[in-house]
Structures are given as structure tokens and as C-alpha cells.
C-alpha positions as CSV (number, residue, x, y, z in Angstrom):
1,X,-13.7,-6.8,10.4
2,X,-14.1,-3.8,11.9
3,X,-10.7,-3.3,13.7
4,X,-9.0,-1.7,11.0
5,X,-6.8,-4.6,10.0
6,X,-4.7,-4.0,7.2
7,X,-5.0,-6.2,4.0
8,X,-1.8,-6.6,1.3
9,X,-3.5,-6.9,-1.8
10,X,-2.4,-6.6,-5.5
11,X,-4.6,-4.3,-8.2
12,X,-5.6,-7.4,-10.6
13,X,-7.5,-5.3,-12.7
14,X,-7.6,-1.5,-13.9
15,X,-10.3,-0.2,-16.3
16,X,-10.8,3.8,-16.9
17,X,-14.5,4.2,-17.3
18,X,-16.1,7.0,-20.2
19,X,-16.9,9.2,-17.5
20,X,-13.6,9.8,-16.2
21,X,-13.8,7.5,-12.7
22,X,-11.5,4.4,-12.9
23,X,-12.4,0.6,-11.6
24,X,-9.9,-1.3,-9.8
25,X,-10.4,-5.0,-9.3
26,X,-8.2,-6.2,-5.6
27,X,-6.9,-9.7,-5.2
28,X,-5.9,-11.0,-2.0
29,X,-5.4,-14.7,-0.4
30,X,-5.4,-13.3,3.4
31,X,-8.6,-12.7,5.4
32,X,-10.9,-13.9,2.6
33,X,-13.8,-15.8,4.4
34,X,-13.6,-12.6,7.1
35,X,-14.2,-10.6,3.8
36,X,-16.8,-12.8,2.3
37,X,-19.2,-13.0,5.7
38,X,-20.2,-9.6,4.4
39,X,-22.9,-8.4,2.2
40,X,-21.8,-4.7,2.1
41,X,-18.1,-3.5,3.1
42,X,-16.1,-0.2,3.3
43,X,-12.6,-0.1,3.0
44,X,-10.0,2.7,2.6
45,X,-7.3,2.3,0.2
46,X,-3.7,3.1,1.6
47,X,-1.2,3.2,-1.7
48,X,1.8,2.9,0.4
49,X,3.1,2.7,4.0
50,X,6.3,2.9,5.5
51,X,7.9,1.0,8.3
52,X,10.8,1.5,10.3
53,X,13.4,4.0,10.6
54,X,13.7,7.7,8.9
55,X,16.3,9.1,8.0
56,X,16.6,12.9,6.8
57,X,18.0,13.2,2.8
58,X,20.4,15.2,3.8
59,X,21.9,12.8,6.1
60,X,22.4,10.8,3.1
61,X,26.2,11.2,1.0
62,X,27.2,8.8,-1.7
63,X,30.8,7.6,-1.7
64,X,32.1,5.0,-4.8
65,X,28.4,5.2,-6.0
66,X,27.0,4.0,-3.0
67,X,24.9,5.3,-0.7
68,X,25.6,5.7,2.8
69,X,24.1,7.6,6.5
70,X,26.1,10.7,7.0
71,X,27.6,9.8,10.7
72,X,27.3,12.9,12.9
């Protein structure tokens, strides 16, 4: 897969080594055989993402303890 498809995976695993570098362990059900027809892959990790709309903090008032969009 080389068109930069994005994978949701869970870390499974988490391990510090002794010389300071940690080992995660990935587990995904999604695009495994695509995965697997590979002897040697590179991947970038992305810890999150964001989707949809921003809005600026200070657009943001709280009224009763909720929050709500300062409508200007």
C-alpha cells in the first residue's frame, strides 16, 4: 500500500527497552492481507487527527456548566 492509506489501530503492547527506546506492538483487523503481502514495510505513526470543524477557544463561554459557541 503505497497510497498513504490511513490505518486505525490500537497499541496492544508497550515495552521500554534498557537503552531508553520503547517497543510498541499495533493491532489492527482492517487492511491485514494488504499488510501481510509485504516482507519489509514503512509506516508513519500519526498519534492523533482531527476532523471537522474548528472553532477558536475563545469563542467558547460556559453557561449552567455547559459549554456553548459564543454566537457573534
Amino acid at each position: 500500500m503505497t497510497d498513504g492509506t490511513e490505518i486505525i489501530v490500537t497499541v496492544d503492547y508497550k515495552k521500554e527497552q534498557e537503552d531508553g527506546s520503547v517497543m510498541l506492538i499495533f493491532k489492527t483487523s482492517k487492511y491485514v492481507e494488504e499488510l501481510i503481502a509485504y516482507r519489509k514495510i514503512s509506516l508513519e505513526v500519526i498519534w492523533w487527527s482531527y476532523s471537522g470543524l474548528k472553532i477558536p477557544n475563545s469563542a467558547i463561554m460556559e453557561e449552567n456548566r455547559k459549554k456553548l459557541c459564543n454566537k457573534k
